[in-house]
C-alpha positions in Angstrom: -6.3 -18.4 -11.0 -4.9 -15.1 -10.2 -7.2 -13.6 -7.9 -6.9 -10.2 -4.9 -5.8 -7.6 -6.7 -5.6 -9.1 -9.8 -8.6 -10.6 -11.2 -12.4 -9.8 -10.4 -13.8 -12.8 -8.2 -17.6 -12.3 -9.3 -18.2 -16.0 -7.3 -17.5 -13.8 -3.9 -18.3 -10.2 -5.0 -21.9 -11.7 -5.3 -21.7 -11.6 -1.5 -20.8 -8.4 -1.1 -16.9 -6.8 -0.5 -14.1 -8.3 0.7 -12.6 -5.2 2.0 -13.1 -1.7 2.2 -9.8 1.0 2.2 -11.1 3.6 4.2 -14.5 4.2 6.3 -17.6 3.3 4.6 -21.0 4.4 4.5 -23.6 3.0 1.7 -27.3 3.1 2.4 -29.3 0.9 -0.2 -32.3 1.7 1.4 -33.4 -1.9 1.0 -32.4 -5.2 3.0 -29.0 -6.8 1.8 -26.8 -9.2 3.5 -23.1 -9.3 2.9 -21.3 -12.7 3.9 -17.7 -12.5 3.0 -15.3 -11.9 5.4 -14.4 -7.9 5.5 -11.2 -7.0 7.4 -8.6 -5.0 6.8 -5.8 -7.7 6.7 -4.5 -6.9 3.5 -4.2 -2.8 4.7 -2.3 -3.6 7.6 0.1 -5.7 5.5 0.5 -3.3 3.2 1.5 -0.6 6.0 4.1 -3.0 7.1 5.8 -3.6 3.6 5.0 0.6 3.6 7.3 0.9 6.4 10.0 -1.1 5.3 10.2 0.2 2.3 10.5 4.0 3.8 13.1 2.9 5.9 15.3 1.1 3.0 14.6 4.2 1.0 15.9 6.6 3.5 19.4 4.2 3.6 19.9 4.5 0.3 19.3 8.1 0.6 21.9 8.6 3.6 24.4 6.3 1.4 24.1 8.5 -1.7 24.3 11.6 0.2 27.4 10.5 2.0 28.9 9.0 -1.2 27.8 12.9 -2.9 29.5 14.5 0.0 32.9 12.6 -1.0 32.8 12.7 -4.6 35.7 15.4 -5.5 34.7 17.8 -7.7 30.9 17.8 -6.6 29.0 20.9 -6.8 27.0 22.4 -3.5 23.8 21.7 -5.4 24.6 18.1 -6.0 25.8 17.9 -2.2 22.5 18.8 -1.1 
């Protein structure tokens, strides 16, 4: 079973969200009780694999920049 982002778990979403990605406000104006387990766990992970992935990017920017700035024959427009 593929489940998170993949597949629709209607066994939990019965109980209400798992998760929200920003701030929430929901008025049902009737009683409801939610029981999973909401946290933002799987935001701050993806802020960490966010970050690392900015910072790899920005190597492989400096890399191709400096490789650009040595190339003979490059023009200023493919040096910038």
């Amino acid at each position: 079973n593929v489940w998170g982002w993949g597949i629709l778990d209607l066994g939990k979403a019965m109980f209400g969200p798992g998760q929200f990605l920003g701030n929430v406000k929901i008025n049902l104006n009737q009683n409801d009780v939610w029981s999973n387990d909401i946290s933002d766990k799987a935001i701050k992970a993806r802020q960490v694999e966010d970050q690392a992935e900015a910072v790899t990017w920005a190597t492989r920017k400096a890399e191709l920049q400096a490789l650009m700035q040595n190339r003979t024959g490059a023009t200023a427009e493919e040096k910038a």
